[in-house]
BABADREN-146795 format. One record per atom (N, C-alpha, C, CB): residue in one letter; x, y, z. Coordinates in steps of 0.001 Angstrom, whole numbers, plus 500000, padded with zeros to 6 digits. Glycine has a CB too. Layout:
% residues N
AXYZ...
//
This chain:
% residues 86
X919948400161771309X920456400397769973X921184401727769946X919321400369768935X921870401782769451X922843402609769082X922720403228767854X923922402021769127X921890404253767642X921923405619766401X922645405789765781X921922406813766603X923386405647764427X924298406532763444X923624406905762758X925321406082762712X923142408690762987X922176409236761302X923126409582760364X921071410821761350X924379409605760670X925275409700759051X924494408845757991X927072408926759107X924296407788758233X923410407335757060X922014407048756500X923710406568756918X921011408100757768X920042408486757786X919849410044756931X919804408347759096X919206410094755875X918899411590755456X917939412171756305X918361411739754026X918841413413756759X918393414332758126X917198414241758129X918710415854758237X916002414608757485X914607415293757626X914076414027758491X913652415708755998X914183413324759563X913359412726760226X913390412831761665X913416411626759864X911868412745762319X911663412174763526X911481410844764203X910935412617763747X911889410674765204X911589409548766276X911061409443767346X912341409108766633X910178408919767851X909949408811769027X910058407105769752X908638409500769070X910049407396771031X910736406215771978X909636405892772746X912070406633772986X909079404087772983X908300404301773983X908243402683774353X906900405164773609X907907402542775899X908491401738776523X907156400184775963X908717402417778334X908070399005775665X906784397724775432X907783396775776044X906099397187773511X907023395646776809X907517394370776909X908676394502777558X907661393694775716X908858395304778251X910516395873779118X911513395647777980X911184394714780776X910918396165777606X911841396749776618X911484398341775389X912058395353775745X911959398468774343X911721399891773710X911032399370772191X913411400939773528X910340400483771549X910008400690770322X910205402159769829X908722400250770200X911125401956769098X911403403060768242X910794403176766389X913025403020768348X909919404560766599X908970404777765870X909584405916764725X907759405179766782X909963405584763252X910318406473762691X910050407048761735X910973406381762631X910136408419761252X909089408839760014X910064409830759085X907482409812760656X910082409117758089X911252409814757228X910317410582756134X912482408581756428X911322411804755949X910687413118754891X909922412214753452X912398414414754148X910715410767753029X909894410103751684X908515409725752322X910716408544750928X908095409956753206X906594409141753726X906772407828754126X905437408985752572X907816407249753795X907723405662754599X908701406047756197X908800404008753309X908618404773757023X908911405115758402X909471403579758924X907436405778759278X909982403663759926X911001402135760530X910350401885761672X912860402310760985X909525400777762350X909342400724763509X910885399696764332X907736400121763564X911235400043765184X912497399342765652X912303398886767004X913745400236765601X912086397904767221X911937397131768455X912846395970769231X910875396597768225X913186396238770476X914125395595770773X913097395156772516X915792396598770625X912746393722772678X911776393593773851X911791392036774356X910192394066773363X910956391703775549X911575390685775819X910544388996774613X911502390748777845X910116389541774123X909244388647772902X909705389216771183X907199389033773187X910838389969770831X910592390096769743X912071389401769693X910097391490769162X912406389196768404X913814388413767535X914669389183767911X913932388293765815X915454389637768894X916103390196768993X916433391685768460X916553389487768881X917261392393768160X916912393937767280X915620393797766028X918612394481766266X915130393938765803X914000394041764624X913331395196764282X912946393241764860X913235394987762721X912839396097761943X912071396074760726X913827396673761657X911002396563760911X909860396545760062X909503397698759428X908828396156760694X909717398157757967X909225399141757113X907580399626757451X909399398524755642X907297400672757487X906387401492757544X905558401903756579X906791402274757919X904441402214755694X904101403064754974X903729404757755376X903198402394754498X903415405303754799X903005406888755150X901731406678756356X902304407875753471X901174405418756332X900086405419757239X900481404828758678X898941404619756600X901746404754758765X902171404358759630X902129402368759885X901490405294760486X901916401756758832X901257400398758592X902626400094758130X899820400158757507X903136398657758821X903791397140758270X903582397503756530X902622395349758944X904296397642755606X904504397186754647X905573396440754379X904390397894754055X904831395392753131X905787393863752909X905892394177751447X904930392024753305X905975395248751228X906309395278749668X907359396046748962X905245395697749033X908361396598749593X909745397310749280X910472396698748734X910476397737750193X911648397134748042X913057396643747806X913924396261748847X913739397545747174X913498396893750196X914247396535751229X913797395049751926X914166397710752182X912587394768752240X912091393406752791X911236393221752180X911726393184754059X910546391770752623X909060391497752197X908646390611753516X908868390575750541X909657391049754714X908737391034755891X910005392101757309X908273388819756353X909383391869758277X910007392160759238X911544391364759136X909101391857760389X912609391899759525X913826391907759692X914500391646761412X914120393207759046X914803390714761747X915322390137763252X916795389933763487X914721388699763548X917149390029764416X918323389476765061X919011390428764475X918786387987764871X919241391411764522X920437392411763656X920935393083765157X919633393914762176X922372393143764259X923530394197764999X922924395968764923X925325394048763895X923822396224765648X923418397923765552X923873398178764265X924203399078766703X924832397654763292X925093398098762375X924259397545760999X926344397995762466X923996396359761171X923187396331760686X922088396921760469X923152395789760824X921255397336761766X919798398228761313X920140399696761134X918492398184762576X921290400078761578X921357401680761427X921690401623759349X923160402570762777X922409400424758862X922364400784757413X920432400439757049X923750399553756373X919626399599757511X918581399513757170X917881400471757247X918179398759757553X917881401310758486X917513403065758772X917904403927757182X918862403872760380X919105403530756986X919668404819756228X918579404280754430X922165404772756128X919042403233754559X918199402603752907X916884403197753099X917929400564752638X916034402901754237X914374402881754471X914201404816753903X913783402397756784X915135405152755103X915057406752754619X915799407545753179X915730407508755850X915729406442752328X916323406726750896X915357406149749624X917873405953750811X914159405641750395X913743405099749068X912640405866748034X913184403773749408
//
């Protein structure tokens, strides 16, 4: 995946770590919610699942009401930028 934080509000970290030969990217934005982003050889292709402050799957946002699959880089980098806006 390919990063654009132009539409990420700065205050966040990430970390990277290797599953299923493939990556999970773990993210924690300054509002308390966070993006887990996984790209591996068992998940839907790019996928992205909202976070709460506890680091937990939440299905209850304006953005989803579950995990999010098969997306372009551009696609999840605008889902990044919404998650870190709400």
């Amino acid at each position: 995946m390919k990063l654009y934080t132009k539409n990420i509000n700065k205050d966040f970290t990430c970390k990277r770590k290797g599953i299923h030969n493939g990556y999970q990217l773990l993210f924690s934005f300054s509002n308390l919610f966070g993006a887990s982003v996984i790209e591996h050889d068992w998940s839907n292709g790019l996928e992205i699942a909202v976070l709460d402050s506890n680091g937990t799957i939440t299905y209850d946002t304006p953005i989803t009401s579950d995990t999010l699959g098969h997306l372009s880089n551009d696609q999840a980098n605008d889902i990044l930028g919404k998650i870190s806006r709400l």
